[in-house]
C-alpha positions as CSV (number, residue, x, y, z in Angstrom):
1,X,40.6,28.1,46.3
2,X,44.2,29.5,46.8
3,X,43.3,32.2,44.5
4,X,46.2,34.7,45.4
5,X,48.9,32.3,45.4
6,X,47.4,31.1,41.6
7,X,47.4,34.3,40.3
8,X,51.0,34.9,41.2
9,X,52.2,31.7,39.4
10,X,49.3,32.2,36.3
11,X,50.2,36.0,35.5
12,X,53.9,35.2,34.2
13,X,52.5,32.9,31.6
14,X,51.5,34.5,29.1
15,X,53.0,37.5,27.7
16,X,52.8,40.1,25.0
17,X,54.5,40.4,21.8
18,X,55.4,43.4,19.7
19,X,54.0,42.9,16.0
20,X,57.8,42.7,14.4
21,X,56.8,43.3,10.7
22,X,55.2,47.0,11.8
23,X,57.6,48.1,14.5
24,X,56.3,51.5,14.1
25,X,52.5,50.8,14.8
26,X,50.9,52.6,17.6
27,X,50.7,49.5,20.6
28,X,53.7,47.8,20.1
29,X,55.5,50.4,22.5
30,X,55.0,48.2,25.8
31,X,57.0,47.6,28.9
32,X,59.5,45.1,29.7
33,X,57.3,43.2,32.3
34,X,54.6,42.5,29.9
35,X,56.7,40.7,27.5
36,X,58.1,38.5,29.8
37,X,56.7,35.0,29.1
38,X,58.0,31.7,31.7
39,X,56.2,29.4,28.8
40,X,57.0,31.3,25.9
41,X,54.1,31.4,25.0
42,X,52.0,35.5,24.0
43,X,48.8,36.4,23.6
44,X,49.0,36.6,19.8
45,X,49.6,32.9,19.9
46,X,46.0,32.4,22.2
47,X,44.3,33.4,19.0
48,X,45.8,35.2,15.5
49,X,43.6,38.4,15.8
50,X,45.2,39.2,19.1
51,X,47.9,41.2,17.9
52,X,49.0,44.3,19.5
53,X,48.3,46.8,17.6
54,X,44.8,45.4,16.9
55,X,44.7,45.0,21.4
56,X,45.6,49.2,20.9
57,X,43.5,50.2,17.9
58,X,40.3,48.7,20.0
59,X,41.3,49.8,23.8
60,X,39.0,52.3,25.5
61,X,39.3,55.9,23.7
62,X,40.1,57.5,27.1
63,X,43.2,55.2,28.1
64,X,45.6,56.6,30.9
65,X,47.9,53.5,30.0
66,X,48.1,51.0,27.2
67,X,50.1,48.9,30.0
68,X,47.7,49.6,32.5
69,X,45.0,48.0,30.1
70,X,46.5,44.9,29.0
71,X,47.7,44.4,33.1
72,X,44.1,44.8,33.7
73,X,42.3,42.2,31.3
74,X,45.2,39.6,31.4
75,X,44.5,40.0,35.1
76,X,40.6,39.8,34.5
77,X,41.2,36.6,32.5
78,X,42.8,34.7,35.1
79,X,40.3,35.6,37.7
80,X,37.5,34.7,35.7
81,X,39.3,31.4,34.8
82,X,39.7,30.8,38.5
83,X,36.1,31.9,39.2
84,X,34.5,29.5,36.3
85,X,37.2,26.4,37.8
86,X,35.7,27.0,41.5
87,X,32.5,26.5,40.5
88,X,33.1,23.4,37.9
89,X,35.0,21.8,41.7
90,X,31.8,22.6,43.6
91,X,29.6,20.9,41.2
92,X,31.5,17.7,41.2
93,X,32.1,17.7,45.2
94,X,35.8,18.7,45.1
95,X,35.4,22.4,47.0
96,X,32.6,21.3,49.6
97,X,32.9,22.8,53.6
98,X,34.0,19.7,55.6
99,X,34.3,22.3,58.9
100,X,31.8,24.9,59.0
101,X,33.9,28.0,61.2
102,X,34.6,27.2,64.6
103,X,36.0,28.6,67.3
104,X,39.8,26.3,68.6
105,X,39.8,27.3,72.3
106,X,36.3,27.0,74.1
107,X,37.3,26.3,77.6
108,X,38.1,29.4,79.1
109,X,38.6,30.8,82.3
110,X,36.7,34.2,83.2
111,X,39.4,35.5,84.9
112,X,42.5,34.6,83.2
113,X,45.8,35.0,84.9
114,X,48.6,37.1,83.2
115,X,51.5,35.6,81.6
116,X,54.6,37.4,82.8
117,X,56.7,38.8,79.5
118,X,60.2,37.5,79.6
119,X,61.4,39.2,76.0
120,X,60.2,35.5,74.3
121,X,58.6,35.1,70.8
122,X,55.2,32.9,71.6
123,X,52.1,31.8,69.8
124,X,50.9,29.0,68.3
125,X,52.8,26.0,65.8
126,X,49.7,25.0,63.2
127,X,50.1,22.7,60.8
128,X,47.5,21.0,58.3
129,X,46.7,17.6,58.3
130,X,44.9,16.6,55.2
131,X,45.7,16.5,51.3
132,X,43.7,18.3,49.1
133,X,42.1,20.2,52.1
134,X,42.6,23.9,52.9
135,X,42.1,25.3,56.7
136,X,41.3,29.0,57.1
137,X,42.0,31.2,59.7
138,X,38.5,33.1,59.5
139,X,38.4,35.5,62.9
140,X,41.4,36.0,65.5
141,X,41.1,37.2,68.9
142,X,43.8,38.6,71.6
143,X,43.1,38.4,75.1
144,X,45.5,41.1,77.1
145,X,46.9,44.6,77.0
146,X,49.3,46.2,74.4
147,X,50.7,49.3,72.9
148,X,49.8,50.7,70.0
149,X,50.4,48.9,66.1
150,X,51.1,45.6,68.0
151,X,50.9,42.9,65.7
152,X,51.2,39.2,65.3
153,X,53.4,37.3,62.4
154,X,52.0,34.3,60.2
155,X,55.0,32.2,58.8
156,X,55.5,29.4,56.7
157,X,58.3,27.5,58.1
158,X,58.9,25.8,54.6
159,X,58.8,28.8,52.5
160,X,59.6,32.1,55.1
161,X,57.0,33.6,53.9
162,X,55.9,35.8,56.5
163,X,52.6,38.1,56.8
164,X,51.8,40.6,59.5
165,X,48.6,40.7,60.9
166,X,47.7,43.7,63.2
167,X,45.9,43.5,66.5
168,X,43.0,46.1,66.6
169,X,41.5,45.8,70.1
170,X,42.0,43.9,73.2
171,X,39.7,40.8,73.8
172,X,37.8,41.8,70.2
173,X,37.7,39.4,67.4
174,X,39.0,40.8,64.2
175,X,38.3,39.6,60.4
176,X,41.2,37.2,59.0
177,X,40.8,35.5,56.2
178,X,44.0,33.7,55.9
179,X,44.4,30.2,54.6
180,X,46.9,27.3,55.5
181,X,47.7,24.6,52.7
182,X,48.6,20.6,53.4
183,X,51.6,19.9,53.4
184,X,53.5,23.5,55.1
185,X,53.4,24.2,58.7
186,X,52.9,27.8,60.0
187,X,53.8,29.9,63.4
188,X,51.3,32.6,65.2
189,X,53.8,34.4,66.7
190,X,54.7,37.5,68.6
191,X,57.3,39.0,70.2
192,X,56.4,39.9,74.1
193,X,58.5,43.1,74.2
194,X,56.2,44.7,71.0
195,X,53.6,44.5,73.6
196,X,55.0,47.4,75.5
197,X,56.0,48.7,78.6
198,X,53.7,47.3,81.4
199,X,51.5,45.1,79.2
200,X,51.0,42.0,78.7
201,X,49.2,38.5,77.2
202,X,46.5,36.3,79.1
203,X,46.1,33.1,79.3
204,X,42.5,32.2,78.5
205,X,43.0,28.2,78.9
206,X,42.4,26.5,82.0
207,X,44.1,23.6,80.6
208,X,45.4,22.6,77.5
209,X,42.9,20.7,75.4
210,X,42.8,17.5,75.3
211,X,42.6,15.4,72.4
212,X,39.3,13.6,71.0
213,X,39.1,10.3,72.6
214,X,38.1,8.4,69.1
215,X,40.9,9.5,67.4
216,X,43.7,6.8,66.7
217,X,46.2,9.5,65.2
218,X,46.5,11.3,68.6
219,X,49.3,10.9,70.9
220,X,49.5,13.3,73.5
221,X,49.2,16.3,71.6
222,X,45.9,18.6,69.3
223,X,46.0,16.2,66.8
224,X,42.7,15.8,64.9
225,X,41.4,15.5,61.5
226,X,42.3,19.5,60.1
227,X,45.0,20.9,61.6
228,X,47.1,20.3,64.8
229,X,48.0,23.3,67.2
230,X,50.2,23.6,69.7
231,X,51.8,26.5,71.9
232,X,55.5,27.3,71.3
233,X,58.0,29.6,72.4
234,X,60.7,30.3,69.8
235,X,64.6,31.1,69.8
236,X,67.0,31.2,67.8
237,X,65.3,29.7,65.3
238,X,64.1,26.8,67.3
239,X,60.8,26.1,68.0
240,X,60.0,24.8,71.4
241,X,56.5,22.7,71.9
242,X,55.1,24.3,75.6
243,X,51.3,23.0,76.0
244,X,50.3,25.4,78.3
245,X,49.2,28.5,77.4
246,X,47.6,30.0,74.4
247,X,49.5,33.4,74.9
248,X,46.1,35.0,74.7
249,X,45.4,33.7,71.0
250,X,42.1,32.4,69.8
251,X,41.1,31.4,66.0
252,X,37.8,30.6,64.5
253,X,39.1,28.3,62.1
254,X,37.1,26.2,59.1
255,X,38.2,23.3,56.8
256,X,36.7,22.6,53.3
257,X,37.9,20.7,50.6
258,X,40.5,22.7,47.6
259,X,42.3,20.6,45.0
260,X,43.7,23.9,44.1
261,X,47.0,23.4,45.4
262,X,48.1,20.5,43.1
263,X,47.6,23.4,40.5
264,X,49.8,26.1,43.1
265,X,52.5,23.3,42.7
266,X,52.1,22.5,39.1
267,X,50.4,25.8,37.4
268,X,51.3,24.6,34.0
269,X,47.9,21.9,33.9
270,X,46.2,25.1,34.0
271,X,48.1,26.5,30.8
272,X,45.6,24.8,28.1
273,X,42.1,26.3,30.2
274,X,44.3,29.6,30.2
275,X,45.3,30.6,26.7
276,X,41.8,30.0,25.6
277,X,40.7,32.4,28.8
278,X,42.8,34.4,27.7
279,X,41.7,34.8,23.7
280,X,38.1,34.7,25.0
281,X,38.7,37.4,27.2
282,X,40.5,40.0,25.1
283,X,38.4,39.0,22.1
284,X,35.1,40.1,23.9
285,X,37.2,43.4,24.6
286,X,37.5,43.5,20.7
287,X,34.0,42.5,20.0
288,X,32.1,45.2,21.9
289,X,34.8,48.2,21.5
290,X,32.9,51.5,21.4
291,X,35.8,52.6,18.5
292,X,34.3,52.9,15.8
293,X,36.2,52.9,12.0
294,X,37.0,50.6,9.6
295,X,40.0,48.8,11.2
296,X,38.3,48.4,14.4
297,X,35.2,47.0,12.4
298,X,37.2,44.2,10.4
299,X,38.5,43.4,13.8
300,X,34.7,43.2,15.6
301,X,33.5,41.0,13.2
302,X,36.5,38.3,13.6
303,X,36.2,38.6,17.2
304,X,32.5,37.7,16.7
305,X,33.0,34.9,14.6
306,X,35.6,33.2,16.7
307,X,32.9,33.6,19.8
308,X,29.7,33.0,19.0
309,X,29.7,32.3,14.6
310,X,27.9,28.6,14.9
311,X,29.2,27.7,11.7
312,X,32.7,27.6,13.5
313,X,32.8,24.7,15.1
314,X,36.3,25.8,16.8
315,X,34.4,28.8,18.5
316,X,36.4,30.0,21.4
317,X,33.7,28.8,24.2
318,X,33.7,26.0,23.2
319,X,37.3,24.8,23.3
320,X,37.6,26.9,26.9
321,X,34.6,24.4,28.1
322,X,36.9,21.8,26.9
323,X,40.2,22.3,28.2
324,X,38.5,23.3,32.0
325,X,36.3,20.1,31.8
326,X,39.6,17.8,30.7
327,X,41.3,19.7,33.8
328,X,38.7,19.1,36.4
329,X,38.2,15.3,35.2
330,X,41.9,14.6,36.4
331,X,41.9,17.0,39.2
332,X,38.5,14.5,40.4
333,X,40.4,11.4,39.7
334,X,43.2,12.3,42.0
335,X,41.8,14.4,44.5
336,X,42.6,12.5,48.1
337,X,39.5,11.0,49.8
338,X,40.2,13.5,52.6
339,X,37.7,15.8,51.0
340,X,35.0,13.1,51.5
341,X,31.7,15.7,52.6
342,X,30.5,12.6,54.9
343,X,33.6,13.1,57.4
344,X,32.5,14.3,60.9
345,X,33.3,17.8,61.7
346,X,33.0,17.5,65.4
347,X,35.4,19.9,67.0
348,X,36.6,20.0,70.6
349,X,38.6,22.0,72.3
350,X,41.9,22.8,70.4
351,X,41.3,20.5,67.8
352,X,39.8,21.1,64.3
């Protein structure tokens, strides 16, 4: 699941509102950021006893920052949402592993030649192939010499977005955990002078990988049923296809199924699931405060009621269960047959 980029577009939401008719209660004193609301839609609205001075009144005694707090278990929510919606796609076949981690480049050469730096920025184009399927970069491995804080760029070509991923030890495979969505393509790229002074990339290939021989899509390139990779040299802003080296770079790369990113592109089907996250989330912070007077009481026993009371049929739970199971009914009746857990998940050389 595209967890990060969901909680980016989730967390704007849903904001706080200052209790107008008691402008002078302790809590309503928040920051800017917390009021902002892209819906306009607050907390207070997810359910009526979540107002902020209540939120204050049943906070941890020892509280470095109101803010802080309500950052914290807005933040909480959403994960847990997230966490509960990963689960409901696993039990209904929409998250399963279609290509367990494997490694792209196999064939290679035990004495690989050096590639000569001309000042170029190389690496590798990858771009995704299927809907509703998300391919992770799990493990990366350079092959050749460079100075030290050397480091590789992953960028979206659609969106700029740009990370930077720094190269620990020669020849060593390091820990990733990046992921590529359907529908952008990315570039592995470097810049051959950041490798320094007398150093320099190796190519492990001894040719580039051919593609399967079953597969209709290919035509002369890594095209196969995940992700297609080629080499590339860039400048200028254009991106030339080589085909003949991987500039030292090797992935372990794995595929499974994520209908997550119709919600990245549309995060407002998620709204209904999260204002009830969000009141069941806050109200269980209500319901088991360690404050103890008569405010905070009144305040426990609503909280209680709108949880777990079984004379109230609109019980928080229980309208959460129903606004994720509505969710995950259309996210199954639209996801793409690509995340079939029958396809093959053969791998050969350079292809996923």
């Amino acid at each position: 699941m595209l967890t990060t980029q969901l909680l980016e577009k989730l967390r704007p939401m849903i904001g706080f509102r200052a209790n107008e008719l008691e402008p002078g209660e302790e809590g309503n004193d928040i920051g800017e950021p917390l009021k902002a609301t892209s819906t306009g839609i607050t907390v207070d609205q997810c359910h009526e006893l979540l107002q902020l001075p209540t939120l204050f009144a049943t906070a941890p005694q020892r509280l470095a920052s109101f803010d802080d707090y309500l950052t914290q278990t807005r933040d909480d929510a959403i994960r847990t949402l997230l966490t509960t919606l990963d689960t409901r796609f696993a039990e209904v076949g929409l998250n399963a592993r279609l290509l367990s981690p494997s490694v792209l480049f196999k064939g290679i050469v035990s004495a690989p030649p050096m590639i000569v730096p001309l000042g170029r920025v190389v690496g590798l184009l990858l771009e995704p192939l299927r809907t509703d399927v998300t391919v992770s970069l799990d493990r990366l491995q350079f092959t050749g010499s460079f100075a030290q804080g050397f480091s590789l760029s992953l960028t979206c070509i659609e969106t700029g977005e740009a990370k930077t991923i720094v190269v620990t030890t020669p020849g060593q495979w390091q820990d990733l955990g990046l992921q590529l969505r359907t529908g952008y393509s990315y570039l592995l790229t470097y810049s051959e002078t950041s490798l320094g002074v007398g150093n320099s990339a190796k190519n492990t290939l001894t040719s580039w990988p051919k593609p399967k021989s079953n597969c209709q899509s290919c035509q002369n390139g890594c095209l196969s049923s995940y992700v297609s990779v080629s080499s590339v040299v860039v400048s200028n802003g254009v991106t030339t296809i080589t085909s003949d080296t991987n500039y030292g770079l090797n992935l372990v790369v794995s595929a499974e199924g994520d209908v997550s990113g119709r919600l990245v592109d549309n995060p407002a089907r998620l709204l209904p699931a999260l204002r009830q996250q969000m009141a069941m989330s806050f109200l269980e912070k209500i319901a088991y405060t360690t404050r103890k007077n008569p405010e905070t009481e009144d305040a426990r026993e609503g909280a209680l009621f709108a949880m777990v009371d079984k004379e109230n049929a609109n019980r928080v739970p229980i309208l959460l269960d129903r606004a994720i199971a509505s969710l995950v009914k259309g996210m199954q009746a639209e996801a793409s047959a690509a995340i079939d857990v029958n396809e093959s998940d053969d791998i050969t050389w350079g292809s996923i």
